[in-house]
N, C-alpha and C positions, 0 to 999 in steps of 0.2 A: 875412628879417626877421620875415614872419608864424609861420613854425616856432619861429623862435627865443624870442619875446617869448611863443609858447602854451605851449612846453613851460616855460618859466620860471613863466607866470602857473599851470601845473596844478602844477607842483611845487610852488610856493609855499604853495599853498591844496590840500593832501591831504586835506585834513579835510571841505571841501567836497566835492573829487572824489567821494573814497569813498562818501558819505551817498549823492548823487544815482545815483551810478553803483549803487550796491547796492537802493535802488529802484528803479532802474530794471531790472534783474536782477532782481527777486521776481515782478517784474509778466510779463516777458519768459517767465518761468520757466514762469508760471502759464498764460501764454495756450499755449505750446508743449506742456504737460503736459494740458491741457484738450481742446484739439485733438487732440492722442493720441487721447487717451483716448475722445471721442465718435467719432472716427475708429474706434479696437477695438471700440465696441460697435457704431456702425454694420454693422462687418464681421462679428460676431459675430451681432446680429441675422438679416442676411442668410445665412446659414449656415445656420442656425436654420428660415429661412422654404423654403431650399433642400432641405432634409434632408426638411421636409414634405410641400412642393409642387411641388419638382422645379426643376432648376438649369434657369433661361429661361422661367418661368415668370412671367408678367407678370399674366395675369387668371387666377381660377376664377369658375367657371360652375356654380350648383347648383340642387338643388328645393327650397327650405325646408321643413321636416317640418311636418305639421299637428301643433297638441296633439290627443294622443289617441291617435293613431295609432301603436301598438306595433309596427309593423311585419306584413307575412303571421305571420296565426296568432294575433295580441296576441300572440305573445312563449310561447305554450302546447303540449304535447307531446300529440295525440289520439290516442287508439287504439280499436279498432274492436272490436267485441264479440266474444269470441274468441283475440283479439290476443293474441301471448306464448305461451312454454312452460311448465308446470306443470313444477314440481320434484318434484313428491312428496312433499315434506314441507311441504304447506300453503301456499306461497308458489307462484305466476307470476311465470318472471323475460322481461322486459320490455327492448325494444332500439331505439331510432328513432332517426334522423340526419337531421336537414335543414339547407337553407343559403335563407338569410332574405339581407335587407337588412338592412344596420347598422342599427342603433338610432342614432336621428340624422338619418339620410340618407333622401333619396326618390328614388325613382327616374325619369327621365323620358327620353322618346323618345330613342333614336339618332338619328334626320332632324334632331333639333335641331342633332347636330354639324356636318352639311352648311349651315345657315343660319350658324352662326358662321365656318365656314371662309370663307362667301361675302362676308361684313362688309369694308368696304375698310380696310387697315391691318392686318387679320390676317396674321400670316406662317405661324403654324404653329399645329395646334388637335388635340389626342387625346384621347379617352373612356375613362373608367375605371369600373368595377363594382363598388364595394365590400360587400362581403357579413359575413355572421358562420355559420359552421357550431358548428352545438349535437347533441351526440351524448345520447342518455339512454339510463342502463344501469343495474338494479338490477332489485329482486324487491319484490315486491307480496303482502299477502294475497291467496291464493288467493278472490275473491268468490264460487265457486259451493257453496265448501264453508263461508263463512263464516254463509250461505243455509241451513247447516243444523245449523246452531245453534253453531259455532265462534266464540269470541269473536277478532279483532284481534290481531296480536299477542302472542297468550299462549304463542306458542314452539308450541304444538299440530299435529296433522293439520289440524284445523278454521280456518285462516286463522295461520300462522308470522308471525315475526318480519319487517318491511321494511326495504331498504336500498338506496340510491341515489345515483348521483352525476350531472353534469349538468358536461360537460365543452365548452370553448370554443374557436375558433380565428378568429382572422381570415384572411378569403381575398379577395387582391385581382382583379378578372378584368383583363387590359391586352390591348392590340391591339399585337401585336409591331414591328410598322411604323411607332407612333408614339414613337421612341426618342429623338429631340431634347431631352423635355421629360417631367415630369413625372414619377411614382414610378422607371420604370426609370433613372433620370437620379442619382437618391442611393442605389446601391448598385453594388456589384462583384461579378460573378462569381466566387468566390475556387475555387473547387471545382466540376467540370464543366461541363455549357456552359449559359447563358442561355435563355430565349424566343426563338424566331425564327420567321420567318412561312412557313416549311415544316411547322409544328408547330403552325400556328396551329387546328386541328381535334384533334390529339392528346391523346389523354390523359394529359398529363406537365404535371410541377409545378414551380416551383423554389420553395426555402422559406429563409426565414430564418437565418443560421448561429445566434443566440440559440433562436429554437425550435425549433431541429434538435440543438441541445448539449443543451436541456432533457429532448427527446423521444430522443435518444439516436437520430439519422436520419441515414442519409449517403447520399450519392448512388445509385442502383439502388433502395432500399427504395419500399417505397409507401406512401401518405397516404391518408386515408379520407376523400372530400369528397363528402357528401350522398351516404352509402352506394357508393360509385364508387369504386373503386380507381385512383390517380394515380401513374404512377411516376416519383421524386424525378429529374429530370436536373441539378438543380444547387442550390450552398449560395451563399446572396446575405450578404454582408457592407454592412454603412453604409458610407459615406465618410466619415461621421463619426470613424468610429474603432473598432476590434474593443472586442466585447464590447459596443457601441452597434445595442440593434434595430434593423429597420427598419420604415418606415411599416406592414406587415402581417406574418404568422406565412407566408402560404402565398399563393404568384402562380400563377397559372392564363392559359390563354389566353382572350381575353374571351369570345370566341363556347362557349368550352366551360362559362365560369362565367354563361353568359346560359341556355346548355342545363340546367344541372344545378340552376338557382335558379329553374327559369320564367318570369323575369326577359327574354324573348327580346325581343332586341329594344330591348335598355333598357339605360340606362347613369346613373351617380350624379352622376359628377363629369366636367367639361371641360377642361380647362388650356389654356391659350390664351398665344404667344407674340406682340406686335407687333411691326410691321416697326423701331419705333423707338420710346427710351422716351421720345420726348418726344409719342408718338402712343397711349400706352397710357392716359390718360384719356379722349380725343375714342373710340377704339375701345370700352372698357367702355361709353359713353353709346351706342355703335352699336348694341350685340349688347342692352343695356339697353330699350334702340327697337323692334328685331326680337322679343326676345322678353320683355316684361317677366314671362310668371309665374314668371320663374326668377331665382336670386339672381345677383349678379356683385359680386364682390369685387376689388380692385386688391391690389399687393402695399403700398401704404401701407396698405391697410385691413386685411391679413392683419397685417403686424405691430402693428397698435394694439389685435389682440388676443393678442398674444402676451402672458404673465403670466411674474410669474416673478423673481429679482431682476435679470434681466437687463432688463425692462422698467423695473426703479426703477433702476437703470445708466442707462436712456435717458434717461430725466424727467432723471436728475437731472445730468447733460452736457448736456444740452440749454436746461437751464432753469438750474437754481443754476447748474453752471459760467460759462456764458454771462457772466451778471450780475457774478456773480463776478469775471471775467476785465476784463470794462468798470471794473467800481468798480475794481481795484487800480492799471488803467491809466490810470484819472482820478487817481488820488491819487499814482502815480508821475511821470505827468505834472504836477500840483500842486506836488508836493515841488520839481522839475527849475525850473518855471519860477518858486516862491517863492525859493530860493536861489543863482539867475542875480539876478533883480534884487535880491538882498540883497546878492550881493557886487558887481554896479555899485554901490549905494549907496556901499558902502564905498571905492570906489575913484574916489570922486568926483573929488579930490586929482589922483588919477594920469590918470584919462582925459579932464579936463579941459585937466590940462599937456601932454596929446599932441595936442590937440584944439587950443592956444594956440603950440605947435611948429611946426605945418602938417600933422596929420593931420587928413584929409575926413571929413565925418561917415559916408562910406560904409566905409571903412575901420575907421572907430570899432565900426560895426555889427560888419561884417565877423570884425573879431576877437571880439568877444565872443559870436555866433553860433559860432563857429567852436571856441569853448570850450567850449558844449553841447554844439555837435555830438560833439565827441569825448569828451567824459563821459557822454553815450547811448550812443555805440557801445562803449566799453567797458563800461559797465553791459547793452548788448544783447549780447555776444559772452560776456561768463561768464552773462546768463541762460540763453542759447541751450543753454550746457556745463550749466548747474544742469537743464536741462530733458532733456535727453538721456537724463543723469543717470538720474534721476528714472525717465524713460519704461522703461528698461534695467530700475531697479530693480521697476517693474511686470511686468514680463514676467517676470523671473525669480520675482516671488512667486508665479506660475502663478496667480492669481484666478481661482475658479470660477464660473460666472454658471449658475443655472436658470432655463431658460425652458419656458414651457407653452403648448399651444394647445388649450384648451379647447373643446368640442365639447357643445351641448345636447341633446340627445333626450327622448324620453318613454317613460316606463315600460309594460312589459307589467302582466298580470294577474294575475301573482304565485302565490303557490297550490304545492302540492308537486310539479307537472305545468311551471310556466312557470318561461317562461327565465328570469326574473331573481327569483322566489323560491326556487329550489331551491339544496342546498348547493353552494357553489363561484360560484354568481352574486351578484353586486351587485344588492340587493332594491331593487326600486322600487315602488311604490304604484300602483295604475292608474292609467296617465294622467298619471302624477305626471314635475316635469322631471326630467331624472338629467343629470349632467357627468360626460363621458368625458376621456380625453387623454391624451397621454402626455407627461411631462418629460424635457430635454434638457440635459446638463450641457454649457454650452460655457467654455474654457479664454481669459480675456481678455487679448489679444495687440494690445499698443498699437505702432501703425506709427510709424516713423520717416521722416518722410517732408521730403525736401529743401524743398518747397516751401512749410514750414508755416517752417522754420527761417526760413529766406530774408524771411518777409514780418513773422515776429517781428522780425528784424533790421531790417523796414523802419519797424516802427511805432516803432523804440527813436530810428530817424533822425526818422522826422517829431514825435517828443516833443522830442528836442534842435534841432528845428529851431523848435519849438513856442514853447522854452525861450531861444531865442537870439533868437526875433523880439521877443519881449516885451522881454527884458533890452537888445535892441539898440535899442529904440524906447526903452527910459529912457536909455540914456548918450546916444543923439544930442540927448537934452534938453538934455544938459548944455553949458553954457556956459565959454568959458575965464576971463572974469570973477569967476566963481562957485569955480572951483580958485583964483586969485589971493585970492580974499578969504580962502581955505578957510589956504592958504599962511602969509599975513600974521597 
């Protein structure tokens, strides 16, 4: 009787059905497609933070830069009186290699590591070295002939023409043993063999497969690090994806990039796994405790600096969508539950004379809940499809998201000698800030995922449940009196 008298009252009224059911499907749509979608960029984010800081990677551990501080040297190439080979035709040409600290970065104790390993909740914790090697090569007025009476420049015996380049590399130092985590963790060996800790004294490199295609390097060749010949054992690829850098140009073993930087002893960055992520706040306050002059970053706090539109992706799934997805749900719920009790009204007649028959007022409920309910679920089951939809049709338009992570340091001293005024460098002012970083193109890949559908489908039940309690609490008003008068 109740199937029969529901499927009569929905056929009757298709016109209602549809409105509430197709609201309720926009709404449905939107929460499934929202969810997606902050779901891909969550994922995509993380990707992102992994590519930089290393897949398990929960905290970093750093020195914050002083301003001012250029790094060893301010950032300048010296030479000693003397220095260089005369050409003979007026000009000393001129050759230095050294391997500094990143601009950015500061370097601080190795023992540090052992205080964070001992932090309770740490699981796993490895040090990294980040360096910059800067090579200078060119020729120079000859100064002792310029001493006699050569002008600069003038192409002469007496001080020739000058010319100069001022070439770059990043060089990362790693401890081969700590492979869980960190840089060695977002790359692949694609081409000979990795770092390992038979090798961890060794003079061998592995490099970049982008700087090694730039530089025209393959496996055997050698690398010049802080005048030192390094021979290539292997080509590292991203996980990201070929043709995608990696964190640095050139990996070293750490004790060999602590030797060759004079750096001994010293390390830039920490990476730090906890035993569990619901323990990686209480652990950053730990290591925060033990050693405060040093930074500590969570990975919430690493991606709130992530830049890029893949950050205006997040705001804005996280914030508009949100909202978003509430308002439409209130106004599909609005709609569901205005035109439940618009069509009781109308059915005053009818559900009074079933009311004056000997139907219970719980029955009276009963079915007109039960009328919602089932114009929810159809308006949930094509949203569900409209949302799928949708999600499918995101993925196939391959969306590109950039993301950056920005990096501050300070300028050297600039000058035709320093590293960041001479050609081929990023001129900074002394002392002045400079933004480093490199940008990440990631591809947004919205999840389909059962249990987003599932609870779409739930909310579309407790709308038509919403819908049925209201409209069932108007006809149990109604009286069989009120149909007879309605009658007559």
């Amino acid at each position: 009787m109740f199937t029969t008298y529901l499927r009569r009252e929905l056929g009757g009224r298709r016109r209602q059905t549809a409105i509430v059911a197709i609201g309720m499907a926009v709404a449905i749509a939107l929460v499934v497609v929202v969810n997606a979608f902050a779901a891909g960029v969550r994922n995509a984010q993380s990707d992102v933070l992994e590519s930089v800081y290393g897949i398990g990677t929960d905290i970093t551990v750093t020195q914050a830069p002083e301003a001012g501080s250029g790094g060893p040297g301010g950032g300048r190439f010296d030479f000693g009186n003397g220095a260089g080979r005369s050409t003979g035709d007026g000009t000393t040409r001129l050759s230095r290699e050294r391997l500094t600290t990143t601009r950015g970065s500061t370097t601080f104790s190795a023992s540090k590591l052992t205080t964070i390993t001992g932090v309770d909740g740490v699981s796993a914790a490895g040090g990294t070295l980040s360096l910059e090697n800067s090579s200078f090569t060119g020729e120079i007025p000859d100064v002792s002939q310029m001493r006699q009476g050569g002008s600069p420049g003038s192409g002469g015996t007496a001080g020739g023409p000058s010319s100069f380049s001022v070439d770059r590399f990043t060089v990362t130092g790693l401890d081969p043993s700590s492979d869980a985590l960190g840089p060695l963790t977002t790359m692949t060996v694609t081409k000979g063999k990795g770092l390992s800790t038979a090798a961890a004294k060794a003079k061998v490199a592995v490099v970049d497969s982008v700087y090694a295609s730039e530089n025209d390097l393959d496996v055997g060749d050698t690398v010049s690090v802080a005048g030192t010949k390094l021979t290539v054992i292997g080509i590292a690829t991203s996980t990201s994806g070929t043709g995608v850098a990696t964190d640095s140009d050139v990996y070293i073993p750490l004790r060999l990039a602590q030797s060759l930087s004079g750096e001994t002893g010293k390390i830039s960055t920490v990476y730090v796994k906890a035993t569990s992520a619901g323990r990686v706040g209480s652990v950053a306050d730990a290591i925060t405790t033990a050693l405060p002059a040093l930074s500590v970053e969570t990975q919430e706090d690493l991606a709130s600096s992530v830049t890029g539109s893949l950050s205006s992706a997040s705001d804005l799934a996280s914030s508009l969508g949100k909202w978003l997805s509430i308002a439409v749900l209130a106004a599909a719920f609005g709609l569901a539950v205005l035109f439940t009790v618009s069509g009781v009204n109308r059915r005053t007649r009818e559900l009074g004379t079933l009311k004056a028959i000997g139907w219970s007022r719980g029955r009276v409920v009963g079915q007109v809940a039960g009328e919602s309910l089932v114009q929810a679920l159809i308006g949930g089951a094509l949203g569900a499809i409209i949302g799928l939809v949708a999600i499918l049709g995101i993925n196939l338009a391959g969306i590109s998201l950039s993301a950056a992570k920005a990096v501050t340091g300070f300028g050297g001293s600039g000058g035709p000698f320093g590293g960041d005024g001479g050609p081929g460098g990023d001129a900074a002012p002394n002392g002045a800030a400079r933004t480093t970083g490199s940008t990440i193109e990631q591809i947004l890949h919205a999840p389909i995922s059962p249990r987003i559908v599932l609870i779409a489908l739930g909310v579309a039940v407790v709308g038509g449940l919403l819908a049925g309690a209201v409209g069932g609490w108007r006809a149990a008003r109604l009286s069989p009196a009120e149909a007879l008068r309605s009658i007559a």
